[in-house]
C-alpha positions in Angstrom: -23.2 38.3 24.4 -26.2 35.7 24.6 -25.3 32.8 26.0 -22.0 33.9 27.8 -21.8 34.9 31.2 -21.6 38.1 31.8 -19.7 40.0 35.3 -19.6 42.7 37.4 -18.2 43.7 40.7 -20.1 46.0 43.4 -17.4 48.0 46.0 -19.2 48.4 49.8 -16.7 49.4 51.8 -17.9 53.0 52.3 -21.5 52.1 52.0 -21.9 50.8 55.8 -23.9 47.5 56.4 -26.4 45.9 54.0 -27.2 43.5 51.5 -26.2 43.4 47.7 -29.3 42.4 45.8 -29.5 42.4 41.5 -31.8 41.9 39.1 -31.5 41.8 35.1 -35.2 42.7 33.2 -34.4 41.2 29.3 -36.2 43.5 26.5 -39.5 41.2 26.8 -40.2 42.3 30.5 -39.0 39.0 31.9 -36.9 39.6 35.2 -34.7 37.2 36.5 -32.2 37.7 40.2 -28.8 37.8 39.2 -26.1 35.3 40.6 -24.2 37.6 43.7 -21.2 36.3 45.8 -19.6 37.9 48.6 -15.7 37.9 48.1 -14.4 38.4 51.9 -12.0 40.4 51.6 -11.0 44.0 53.1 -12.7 46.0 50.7 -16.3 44.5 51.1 -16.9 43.2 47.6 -19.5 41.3 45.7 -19.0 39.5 42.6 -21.9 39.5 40.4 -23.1 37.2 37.3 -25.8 36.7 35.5 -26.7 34.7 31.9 -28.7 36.5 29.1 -30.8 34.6 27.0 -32.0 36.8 24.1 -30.1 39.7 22.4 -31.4 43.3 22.7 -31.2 46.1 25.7 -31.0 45.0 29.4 -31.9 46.7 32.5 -29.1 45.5 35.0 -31.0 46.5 38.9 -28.5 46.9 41.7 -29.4 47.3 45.3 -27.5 48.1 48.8 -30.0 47.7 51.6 -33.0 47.5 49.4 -32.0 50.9 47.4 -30.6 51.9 44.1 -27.1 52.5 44.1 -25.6 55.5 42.0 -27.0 55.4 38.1 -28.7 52.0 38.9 -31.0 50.6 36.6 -27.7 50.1 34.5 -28.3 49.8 30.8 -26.3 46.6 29.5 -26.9 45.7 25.2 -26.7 41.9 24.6 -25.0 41.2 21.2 -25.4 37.6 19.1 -23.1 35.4 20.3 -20.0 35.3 18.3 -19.5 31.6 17.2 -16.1 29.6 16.7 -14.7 29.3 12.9 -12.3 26.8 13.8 -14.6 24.3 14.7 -16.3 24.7 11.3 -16.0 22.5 8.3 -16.8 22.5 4.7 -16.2 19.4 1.5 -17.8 18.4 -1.2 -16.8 18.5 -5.0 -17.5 21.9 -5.3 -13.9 22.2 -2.8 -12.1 19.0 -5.0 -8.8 19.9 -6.1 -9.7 18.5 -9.8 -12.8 17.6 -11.1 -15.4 20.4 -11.8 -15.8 21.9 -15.1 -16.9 25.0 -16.5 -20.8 26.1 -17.0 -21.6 23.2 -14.9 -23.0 23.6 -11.4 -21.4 21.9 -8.4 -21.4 22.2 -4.8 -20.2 21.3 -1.2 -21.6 21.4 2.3 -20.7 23.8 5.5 -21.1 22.3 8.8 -21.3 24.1 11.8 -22.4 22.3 14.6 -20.4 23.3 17.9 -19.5 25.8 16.3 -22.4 28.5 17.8 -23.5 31.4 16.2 -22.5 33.8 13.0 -22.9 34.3 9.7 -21.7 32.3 6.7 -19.8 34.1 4.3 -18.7 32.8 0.9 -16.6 34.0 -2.1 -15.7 32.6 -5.2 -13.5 34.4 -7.0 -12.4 33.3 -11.1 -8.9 33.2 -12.8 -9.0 37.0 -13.0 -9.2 37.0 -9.5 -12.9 39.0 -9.8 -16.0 37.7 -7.4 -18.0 37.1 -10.6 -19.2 33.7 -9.9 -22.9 33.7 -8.6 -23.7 31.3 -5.6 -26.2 30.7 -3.8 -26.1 29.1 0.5 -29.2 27.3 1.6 -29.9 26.0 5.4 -30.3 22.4 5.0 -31.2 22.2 8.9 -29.0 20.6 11.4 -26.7 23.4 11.2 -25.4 22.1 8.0 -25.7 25.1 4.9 -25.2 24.2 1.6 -23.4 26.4 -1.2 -24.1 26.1 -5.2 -22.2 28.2 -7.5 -21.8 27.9 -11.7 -18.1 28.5 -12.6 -18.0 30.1 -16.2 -14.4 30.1 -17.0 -11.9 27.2 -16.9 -8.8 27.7 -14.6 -8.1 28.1 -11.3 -10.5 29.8 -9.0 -10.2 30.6 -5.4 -13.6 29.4 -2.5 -13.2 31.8 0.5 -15.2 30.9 3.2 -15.7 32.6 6.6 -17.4 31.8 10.1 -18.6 35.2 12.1 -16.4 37.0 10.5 -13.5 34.6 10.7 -11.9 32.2 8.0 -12.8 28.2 8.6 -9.9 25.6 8.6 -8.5 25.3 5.1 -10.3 27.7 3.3 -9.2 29.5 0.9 -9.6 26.2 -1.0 -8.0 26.4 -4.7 -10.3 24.6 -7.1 -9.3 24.1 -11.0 -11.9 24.4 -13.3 -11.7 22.0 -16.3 -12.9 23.0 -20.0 -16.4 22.5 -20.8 -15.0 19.5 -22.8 -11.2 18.6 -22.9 -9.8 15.9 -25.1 -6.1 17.4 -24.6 -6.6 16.6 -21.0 -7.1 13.2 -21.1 -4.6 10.8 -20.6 -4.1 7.5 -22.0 -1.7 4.4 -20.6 -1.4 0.5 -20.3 0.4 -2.5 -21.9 -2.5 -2.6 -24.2 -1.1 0.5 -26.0 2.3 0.4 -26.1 4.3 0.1 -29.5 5.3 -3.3 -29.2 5.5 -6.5 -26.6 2.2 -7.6 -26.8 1.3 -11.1 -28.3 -1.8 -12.9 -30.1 -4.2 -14.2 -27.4 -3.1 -12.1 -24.3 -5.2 -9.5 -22.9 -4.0 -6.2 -23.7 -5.3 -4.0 -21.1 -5.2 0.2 -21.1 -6.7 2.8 -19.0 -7.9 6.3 -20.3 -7.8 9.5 -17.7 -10.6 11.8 -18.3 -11.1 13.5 -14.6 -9.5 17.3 -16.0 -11.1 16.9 -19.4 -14.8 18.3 -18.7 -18.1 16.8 -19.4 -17.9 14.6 -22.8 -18.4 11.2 -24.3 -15.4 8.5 -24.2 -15.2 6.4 -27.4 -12.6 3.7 -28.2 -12.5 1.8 -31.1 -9.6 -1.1 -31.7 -8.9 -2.0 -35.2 -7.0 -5.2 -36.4 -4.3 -5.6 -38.9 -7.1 -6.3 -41.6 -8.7 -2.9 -40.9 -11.9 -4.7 -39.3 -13.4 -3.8 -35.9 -11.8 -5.8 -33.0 -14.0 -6.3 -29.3 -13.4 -4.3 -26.9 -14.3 -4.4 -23.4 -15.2 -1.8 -20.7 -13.6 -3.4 -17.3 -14.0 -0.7 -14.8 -14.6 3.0 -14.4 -13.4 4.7 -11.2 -13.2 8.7 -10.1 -13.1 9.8 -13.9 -10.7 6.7 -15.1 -11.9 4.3 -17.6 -9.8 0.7 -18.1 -10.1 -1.5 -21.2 -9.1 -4.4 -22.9 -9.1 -6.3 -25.7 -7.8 -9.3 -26.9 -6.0 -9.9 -30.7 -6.4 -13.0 -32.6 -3.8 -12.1 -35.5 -0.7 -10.6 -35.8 0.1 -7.6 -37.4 -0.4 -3.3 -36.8 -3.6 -3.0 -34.4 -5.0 1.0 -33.9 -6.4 2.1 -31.1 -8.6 5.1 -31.7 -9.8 7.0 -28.2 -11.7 10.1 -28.8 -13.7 12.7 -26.2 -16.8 14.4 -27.3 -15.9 13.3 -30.7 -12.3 14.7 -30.6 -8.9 12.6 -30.9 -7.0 12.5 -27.6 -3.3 13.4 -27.5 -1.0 10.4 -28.9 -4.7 9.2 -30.6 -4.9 6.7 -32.8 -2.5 4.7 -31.2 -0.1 2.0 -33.0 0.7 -1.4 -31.4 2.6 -4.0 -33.2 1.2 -7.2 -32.0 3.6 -9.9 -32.1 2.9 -13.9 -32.7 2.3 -16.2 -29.9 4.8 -16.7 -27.5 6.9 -20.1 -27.4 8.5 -21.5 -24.6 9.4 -19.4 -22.1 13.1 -19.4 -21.3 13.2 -16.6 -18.6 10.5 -15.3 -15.9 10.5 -11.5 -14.4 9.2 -10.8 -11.6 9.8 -8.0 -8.2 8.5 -4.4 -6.9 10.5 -2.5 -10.0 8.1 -4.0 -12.4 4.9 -2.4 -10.6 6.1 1.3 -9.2 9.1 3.0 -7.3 9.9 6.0 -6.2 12.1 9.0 -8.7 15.6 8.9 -7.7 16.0 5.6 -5.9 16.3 2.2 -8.1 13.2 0.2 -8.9 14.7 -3.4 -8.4 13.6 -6.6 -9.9 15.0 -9.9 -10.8 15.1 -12.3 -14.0 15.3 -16.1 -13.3 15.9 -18.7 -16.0 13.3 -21.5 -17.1 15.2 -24.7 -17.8 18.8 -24.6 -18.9 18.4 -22.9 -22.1 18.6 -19.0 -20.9 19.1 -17.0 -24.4 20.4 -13.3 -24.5 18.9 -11.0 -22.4 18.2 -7.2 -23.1 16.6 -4.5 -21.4 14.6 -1.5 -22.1 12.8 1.6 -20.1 10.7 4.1 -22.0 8.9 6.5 -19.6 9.0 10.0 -18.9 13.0 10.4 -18.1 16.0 8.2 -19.4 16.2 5.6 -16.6 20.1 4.3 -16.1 20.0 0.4 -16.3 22.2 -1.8 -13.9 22.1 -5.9 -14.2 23.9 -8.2 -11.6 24.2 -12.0 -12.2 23.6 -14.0 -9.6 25.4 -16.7 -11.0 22.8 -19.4 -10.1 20.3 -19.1 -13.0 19.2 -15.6 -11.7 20.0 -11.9 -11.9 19.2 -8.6 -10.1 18.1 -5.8 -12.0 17.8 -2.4 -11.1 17.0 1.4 -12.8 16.6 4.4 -11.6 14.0 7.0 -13.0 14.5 11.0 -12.8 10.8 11.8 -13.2 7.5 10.5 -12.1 5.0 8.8 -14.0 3.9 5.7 -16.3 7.2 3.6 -17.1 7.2 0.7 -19.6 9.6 -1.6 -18.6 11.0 -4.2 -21.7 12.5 -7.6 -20.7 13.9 -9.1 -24.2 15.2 -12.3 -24.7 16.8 -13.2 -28.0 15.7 -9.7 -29.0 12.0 -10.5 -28.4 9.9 -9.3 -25.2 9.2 -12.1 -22.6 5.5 -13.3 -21.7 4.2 -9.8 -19.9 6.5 -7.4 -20.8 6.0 -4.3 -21.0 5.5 -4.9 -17.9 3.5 -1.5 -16.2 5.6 0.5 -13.1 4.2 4.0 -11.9 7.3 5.9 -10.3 5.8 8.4 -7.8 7.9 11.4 -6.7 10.1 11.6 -4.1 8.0 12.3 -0.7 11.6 12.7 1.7 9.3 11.3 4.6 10.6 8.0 4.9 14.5 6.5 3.9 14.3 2.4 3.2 17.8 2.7 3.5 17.6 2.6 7.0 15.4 -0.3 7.3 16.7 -4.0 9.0 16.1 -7.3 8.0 17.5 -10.0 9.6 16.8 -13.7 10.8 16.9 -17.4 9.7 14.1 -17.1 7.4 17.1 -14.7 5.2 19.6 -16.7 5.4 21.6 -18.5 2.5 21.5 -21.7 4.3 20.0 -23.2 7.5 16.6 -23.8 6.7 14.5 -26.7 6.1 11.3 -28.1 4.3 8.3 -28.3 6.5 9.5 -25.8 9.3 8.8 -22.2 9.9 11.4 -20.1 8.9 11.2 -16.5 10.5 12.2 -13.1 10.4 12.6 -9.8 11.5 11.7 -6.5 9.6 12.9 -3.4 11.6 11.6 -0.2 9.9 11.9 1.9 13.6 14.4 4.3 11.9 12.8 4.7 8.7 9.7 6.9 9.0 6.2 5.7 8.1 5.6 3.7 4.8 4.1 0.6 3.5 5.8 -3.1 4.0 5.4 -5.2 1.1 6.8 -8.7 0.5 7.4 -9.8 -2.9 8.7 -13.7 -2.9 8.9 -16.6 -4.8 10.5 -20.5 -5.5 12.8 -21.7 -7.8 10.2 -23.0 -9.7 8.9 -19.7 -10.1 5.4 -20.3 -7.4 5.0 -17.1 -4.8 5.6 -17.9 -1.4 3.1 -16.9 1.4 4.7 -15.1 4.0 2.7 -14.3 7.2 3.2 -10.8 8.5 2.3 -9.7 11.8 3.3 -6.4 13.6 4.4 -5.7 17.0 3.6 -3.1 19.8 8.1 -1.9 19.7 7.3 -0.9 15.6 8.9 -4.5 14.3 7.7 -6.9 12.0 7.3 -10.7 12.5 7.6 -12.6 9.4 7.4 -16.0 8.3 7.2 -18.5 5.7 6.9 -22.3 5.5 8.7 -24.0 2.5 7.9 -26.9 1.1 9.7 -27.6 -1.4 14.1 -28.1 -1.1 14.8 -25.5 -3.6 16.1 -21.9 -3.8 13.6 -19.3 -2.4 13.8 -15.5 -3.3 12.4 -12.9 -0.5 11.8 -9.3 -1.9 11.6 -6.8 1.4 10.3 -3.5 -0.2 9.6 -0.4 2.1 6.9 2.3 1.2 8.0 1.0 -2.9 11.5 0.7 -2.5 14.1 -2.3 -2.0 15.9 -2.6 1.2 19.6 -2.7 1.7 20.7 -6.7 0.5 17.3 -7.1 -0.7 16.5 -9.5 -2.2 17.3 -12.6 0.1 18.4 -15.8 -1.6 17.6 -18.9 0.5 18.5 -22.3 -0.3 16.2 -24.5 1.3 17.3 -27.9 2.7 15.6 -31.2 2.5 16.2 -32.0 6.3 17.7 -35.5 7.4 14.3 -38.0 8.3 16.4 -41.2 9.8 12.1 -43.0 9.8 12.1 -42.9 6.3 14.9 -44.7 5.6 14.1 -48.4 4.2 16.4 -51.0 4.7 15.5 -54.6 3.0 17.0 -57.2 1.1 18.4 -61.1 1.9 21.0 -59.7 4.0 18.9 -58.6 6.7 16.4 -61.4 6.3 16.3 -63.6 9.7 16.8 -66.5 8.3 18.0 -67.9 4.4 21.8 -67.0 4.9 24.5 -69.1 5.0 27.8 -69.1 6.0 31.0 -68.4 4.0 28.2 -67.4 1.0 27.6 -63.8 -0.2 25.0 -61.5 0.5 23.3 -58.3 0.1 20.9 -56.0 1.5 19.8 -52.3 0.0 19.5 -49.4 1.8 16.8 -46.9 0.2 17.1 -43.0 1.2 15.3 -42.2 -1.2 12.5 -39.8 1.0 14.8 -39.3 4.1 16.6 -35.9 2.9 20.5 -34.9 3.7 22.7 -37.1 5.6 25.2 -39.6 5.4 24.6 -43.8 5.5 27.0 -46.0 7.8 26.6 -49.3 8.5 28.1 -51.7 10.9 28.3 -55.5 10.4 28.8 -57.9 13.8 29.2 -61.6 14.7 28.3 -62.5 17.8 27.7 -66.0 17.5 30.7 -67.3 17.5 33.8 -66.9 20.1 36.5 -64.7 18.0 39.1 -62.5 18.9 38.2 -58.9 19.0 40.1 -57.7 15.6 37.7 -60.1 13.9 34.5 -59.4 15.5 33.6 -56.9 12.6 32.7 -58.3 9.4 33.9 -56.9 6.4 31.3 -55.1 4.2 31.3 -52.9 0.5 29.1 -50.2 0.1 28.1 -49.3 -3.3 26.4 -45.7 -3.7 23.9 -46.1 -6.7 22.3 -43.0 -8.4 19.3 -42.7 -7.0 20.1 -42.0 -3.5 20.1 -46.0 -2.3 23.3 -48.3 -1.1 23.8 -51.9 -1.6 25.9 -53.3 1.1 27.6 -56.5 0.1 29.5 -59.2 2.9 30.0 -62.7 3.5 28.8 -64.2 6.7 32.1 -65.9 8.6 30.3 -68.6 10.5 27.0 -69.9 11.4 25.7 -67.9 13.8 23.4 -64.4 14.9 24.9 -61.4 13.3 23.9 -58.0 14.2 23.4 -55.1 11.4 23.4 -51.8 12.3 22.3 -48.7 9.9 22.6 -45.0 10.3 21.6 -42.2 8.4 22.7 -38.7 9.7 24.2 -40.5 12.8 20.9 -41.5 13.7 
């Protein structure tokens, strides 16, 4: 073959002394001396090689002492060089999964470069499984070949495509064709459509699907309760998905018509209730089970109470399966929920209190199906940053996320205060597969630490934390005419206040001594009251004994 060496081996040992000499004359006349080695061993032979360089009939020369051997000038026919399918490639849309649509042309690239030399085949056969569809391969240079072809059916059709003879990596490639124009195949979701949960001045956002429904015009129109055109806006369009919003003024039955090339889509017009504004908020939701999860395992997420007021609370999934509902009170103002979807898809979770939904809710969760690559079961947590007590305002807390045992998947943190603010934990990743987290709080209140693994809660997630205010001895203030230098007198009462106010968690002792005066030991402490007032100060009442220096000593936190 061109391009490839090609051997031969020339036997002396009954031809007495002399050289081995060989030339190779290509069909063009050129002659070039071939490549010959003597291999030293008993039976006197050569080893022979040569490289041809154009394709066609050979004249292969051999001579022992300057004469042709038996049936020399050998004649040798150089084929193309076969070339390597498996280092070709092909994509483009006209290989996409989804996307293409009947009567309308598409297309996708073949690269071949490393690949050498051989002939491109393609084949596009329709649903019937017929090579109907016409195509057409042109050399856009670089070794790179592009192939148009026209499907004229909608369904699935089948792109063969072969290298010299071999099939390429992936092919056959299975590519559904869409309808000309499909409004059954487009899909429709979002909190802005949903039956009920959404309020007066809230945006009320929806997407609309169209990638498997063709070639067509989108058209959405939102109507108020008083039958009069609402705005609308057009927020994003990305890889055949539209998203939209609007945003209702008035309360009352809103529909949301959403046709395709003219044509209602399935569920089209759409009904939402629209509810009036919302009042105080007496609960806040908020955790991974509210975005996405994962069909068979529980989608978590937790509830927290705003103020003391809490209401009844009531649940409700509507999504593709029934979804079994558990609820766990925490017992400090909180509760963990979880449920646990049987199918994949768009879930609209419903948080109620007193029978109406909370601010957000619906709240949105995609459940994806069940991949089986990865088990957050078996991932660790662990470290002061999770613990129920221990931590303080101000300083690093820290953990550990161990996922070594779990297979590959995404780490997510969802976390917030008791006050309901998120929490900014640093993540950082380390060479043994372990995650370094941390967090600084800075406020003394109850912290909540969501660890989620590739959409999924971890075992004892999540992590309540109560954060402590420290003890800070330097902020204590001590003042009043009982520590004065001078202004007391003796057998008179006196006071001083000790102010804690800003120093955190400890306890106040004080220590009263006379050391002017020449007493017996029992009465060289003065005797002192300490009153504890609300606000986290002391007033510290004696009576001086004599004239004299007395020394006052105050700790906070034995400090």
């Amino acid at each position: 073959m061109v391009k490839q060496p090609a051997k031969f081996t020339v036997d002396t040992i009954s031809a007495g002394q002399g050289d081995v000499m060989v030339f190779v004359e290509d069909p063009e006349g050129n002659k070039e001396e071939a490549h010959v080695t003597p291999d030293s061993d008993k039976n006197k032979t050569y080893s022979v090689e040569y490289l041809p360089k154009v394709t066609g009939l050979h004249k292969v020369t051999v001579l022992f002492a300057g004469q042709h051997i038996s049936k020399s000038p050998f004649e040798v026919n150089v084929d193309k060089a076969q070339g390597d399918a498996s280092k070709v490639t092909a994509k483009g849309p006209g290989l996409e999964a989804a996307g293409n649509i009947a009567n309308k042309p598409t297309y996708f690239d073949i690269y071949t470069a490393g690949a050498g030399v051989g002939d491109i085949g393609v084949e596009v056969e329709d649903p019937q499984g017929k090579s109907t569809v016409e195509l057409l391969v042109e050399d856009k240079g670089n070794q790179v070949y592009r192939c148009v072809y026209k499907p004229v059916q909608p369904g699935p059709h089948v792109v063969r495509v072969s290298f010299a003879g071999d099939t390429i990596p992936k092919s056959p490639f299975v590519v559904q064709v869409g309808e000309a124009c499909s409004p059954n195949a487009c899909r429709a979701s979002g909190r802005g459509l949903q039956p009920k949960g959404v309020r007066i001045r809230e945006t009320a956002d929806f997407k609309v699907d169209t990638k498997a429904a063709g070639s067509g015009e989108l058209s959405v129109t939102v109507k108020g309760p008083k039958g009069l055109e609402e705005l609308v806006k057009q927020k994003g369009f990305l890889d055949g998905v539209y998203a939209f919003e609007y945003y209702p003024s008035t309360p009352g039955k809103y529909s949301i018509a959403i046709t395709w090339g003219g044509h209602h889509i399935p569920k089209s017009p759409f009904e939402v209730q629209v509810g009036p504004e919302a009042g105080m908020q007496k609960v806040r939701a908020w955790g991974p089970g509210l975005h996405g999860g994962i069909v068979g395992r529980s989608a978590d997420f937790v509830v927290e109470s705003i103020g003391s007021e809490v209401g009844s609370l009531g649940f409700a999934i509507e999504g593709p399966s029934q979804a079994k509902i558990e609820y766990d009170d925490q017992n400090d103002g909180s509760c963990d929920v979880k449920y646990w979807p049987k199918e994949p898809g768009e879930y609209a979770v419903h948080i109620m209190c007193d029978d109406e939904d909370i601010r957000d809710s619906p709240y949105m969760a995609f459940i994806h199906p069940a991949t089986g690559d990865y088990n957050p079961d078996l991932v660790q947590a662990y470290g002061p940053g999770l613990e129920k007590s221990g931590c303080i305002v101000n300083i690093p807390a820290e953990f550990t996320v161990d996922p070594k045992d779990a297979g590959k998947a995404p780490l997510k943190i969802f976390a917030q205060d008791g006050e309901g603010q998120p929490i900014d934990i640093q993540m950082k990743s380390r060479m043994d597969g372990t995650y370094s987290c941390s967090y600084t709080p800075v406020k003394a209140i109850k912290h909540t630490i969501a660890v989620v693994w590739g959409g999924v809660n971890i075992p004892h997630s999540p992590y309540r934390v109560n954060i402590g205010q420290g003890s800070h001895p330097q902020k204590v203030k001590v003042f009043g005419p009982g520590v004065e230098r001078s202004g007391l007198k003796a057998n008179e009462p006196t006071h001083f206040t000790v102010d804690c106010t800003e120093a955190g968690e400890g306890d106040v002792s004080v220590g009263i001594k006379c050391d002017a005066r020449v007493l017996s030991e029992d009465e060289e402490d003065v005797d002192f009251d300490i009153i504890h007032n609300a606000n986290d100060t002391f007033t510290v009442k004696y009576v001086p004994p004599a004239a004299g220096r007395y020394t006052i000593k105050v700790l906070f936190a034995s400090q």
